[in-house]
N, C-alpha and C positions, 0 to 999 in steps of 0.2 A: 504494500500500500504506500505509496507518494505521499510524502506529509506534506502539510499546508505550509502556507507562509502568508501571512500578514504584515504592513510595514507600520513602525512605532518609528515617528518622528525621521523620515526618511530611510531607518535605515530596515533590510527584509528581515522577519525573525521567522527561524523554524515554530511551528507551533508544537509542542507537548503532544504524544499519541497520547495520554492519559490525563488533558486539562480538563475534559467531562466530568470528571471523577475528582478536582480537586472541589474541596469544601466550600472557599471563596466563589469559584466560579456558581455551583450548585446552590450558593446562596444567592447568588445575581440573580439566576433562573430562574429560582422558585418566585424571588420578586418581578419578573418581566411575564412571570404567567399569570398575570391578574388581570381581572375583567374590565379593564378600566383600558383604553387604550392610551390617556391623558394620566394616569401615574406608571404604565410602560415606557412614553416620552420622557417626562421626568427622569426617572432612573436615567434612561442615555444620557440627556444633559447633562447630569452632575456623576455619574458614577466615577470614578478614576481612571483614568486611561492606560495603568496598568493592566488590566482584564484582559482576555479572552474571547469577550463579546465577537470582536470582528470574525474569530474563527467562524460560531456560530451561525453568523448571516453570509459565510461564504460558502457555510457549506450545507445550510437548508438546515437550522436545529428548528424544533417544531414550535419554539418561540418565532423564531425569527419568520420563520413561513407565515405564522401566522399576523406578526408585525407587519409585514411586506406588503400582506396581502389588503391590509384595512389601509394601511397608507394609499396603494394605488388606488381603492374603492372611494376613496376621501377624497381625491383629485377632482372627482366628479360631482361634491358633496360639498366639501369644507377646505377650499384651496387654503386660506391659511395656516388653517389647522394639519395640512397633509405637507404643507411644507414648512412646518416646522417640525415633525414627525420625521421627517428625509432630513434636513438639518440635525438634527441627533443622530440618525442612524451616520450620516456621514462623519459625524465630530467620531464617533467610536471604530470606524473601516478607516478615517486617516492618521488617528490618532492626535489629532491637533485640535486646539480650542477653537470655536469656531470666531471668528472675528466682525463685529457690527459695524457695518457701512465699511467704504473703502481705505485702508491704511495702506501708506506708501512706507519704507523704512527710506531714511536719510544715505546721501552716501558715505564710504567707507570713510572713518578719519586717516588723513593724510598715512600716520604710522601705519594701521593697522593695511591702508592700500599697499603700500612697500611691503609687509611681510607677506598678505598673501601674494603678490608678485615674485617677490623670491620663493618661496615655496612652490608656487605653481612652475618657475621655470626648472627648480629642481627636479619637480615629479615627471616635468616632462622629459629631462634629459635622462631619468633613471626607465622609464617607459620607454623611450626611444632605444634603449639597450638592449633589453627587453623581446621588444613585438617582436623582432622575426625571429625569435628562437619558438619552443616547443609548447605551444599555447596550453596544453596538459597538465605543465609545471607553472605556468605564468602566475596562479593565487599562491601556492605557496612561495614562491621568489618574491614577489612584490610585498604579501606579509613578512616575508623575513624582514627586506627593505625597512617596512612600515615601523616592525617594531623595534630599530635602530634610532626611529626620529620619532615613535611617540609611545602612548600604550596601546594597543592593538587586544580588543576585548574578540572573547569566542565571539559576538555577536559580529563587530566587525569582520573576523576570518568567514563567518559565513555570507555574510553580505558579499565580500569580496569574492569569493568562488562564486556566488549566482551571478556578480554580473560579467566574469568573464568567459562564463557559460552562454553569454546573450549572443545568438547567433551574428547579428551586424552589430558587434561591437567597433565603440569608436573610439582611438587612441586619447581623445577629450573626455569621453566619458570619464574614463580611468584615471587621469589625472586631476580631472572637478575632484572625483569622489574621494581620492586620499587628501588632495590638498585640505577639500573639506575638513575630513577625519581632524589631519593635522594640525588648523587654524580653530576650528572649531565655528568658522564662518559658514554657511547656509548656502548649499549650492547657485542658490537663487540668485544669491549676492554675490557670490564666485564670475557667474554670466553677464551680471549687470555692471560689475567691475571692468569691462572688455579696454576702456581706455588706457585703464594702469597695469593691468593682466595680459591684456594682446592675446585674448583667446580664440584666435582663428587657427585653427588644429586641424592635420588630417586624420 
């Protein structure tokens, strides 16, 4: 059986064969099985985004079937009421607070645009070493790498083997994602960086 994988805060995590079965989770459930479909939403809103939840609706628990199922129904009935129902389910599949109205983040301070620049040019030239040898070893090489320049968590080793398992993998990807690791900056902000960064990559 193929285990799941859900992503917490960007990065992919294996999910537990046996997260059904722990207590915390079991106590979620028993609360998202109540006949209320308005203290089901609830719960997403505020549960902790350390959970298990996402496994759940990714892979049809009879909660979540059932959740699914009233939200669509709702579209037709109670649009604001059914989106905000898809607003919780999504804060708990992205992992991320959901955010009200549009927030822009500021650019990088001056320092911190120089270190990821350096960073980013080192990941590239250690990548560059790299890509044309034996793509099979490429996770564990690039983790040895990694964990010369930072701490490198089981979670990250696993992140790193999925994505150089992605069939059209890009030499940028791979560099975003450690520089990320490394700086602790947000891919997002890695890309939006492109004047101090120069991330035009093959």
């Amino acid at each position: 059986m193929s285990p799941t994988y859900i992503v917490r805060r960007g990065v992919l995590l294996a999910v537990p064969e046996d997260y059904a079965e722990m207590a915390e989770h079991r106590a979620l459930v028993d609360r998202l099985s109540t006949n209320s479909y308005l203290e089901a939403v609830a719960v997403l809103e505020t549960v902790p985004l350390t959970n298990w939840l996402a496994a759940d609706l990714l892979t049809g628990a009879a909660w979540a079937r059932r959740y699914l199922n009233t939200t669509a129904k709702l579209w037709m009935q109670d649009k604001k009421l059914a989106g905000r129902g898809t607003r919780a389910m999504m804060r708990v599949l992205s992992g991320f607070e959901a955010k009200i109205g549009r927030q822009r983040s500021g650019p990088l301070a001056p320092e911190i645009a120089a270190k990821a620049a350096t960073v980013l040019a080192d990941w590239r030239a250690l990548v560059d070493a790299e890509w044309a040898g034996d793509r099979a070893g490429l996770a564990s090489t690039l983790a040895e790498k990694a964990s010369a320049r930072f701490t490198l968590s089981a979670t990250h080793r696993r992140a790193l083997r999925a994505l150089v398992r992605r069939q059209r993998l890009k030499k940028a990807d791979v560099v975003l994602t450690l520089s990320s690791w490394e700086t602790g900056i947000p891919l997002r902000r890695l890309r939006s960086a492109q004047p101090v960064a120069d991330l035009v990559y093959g």
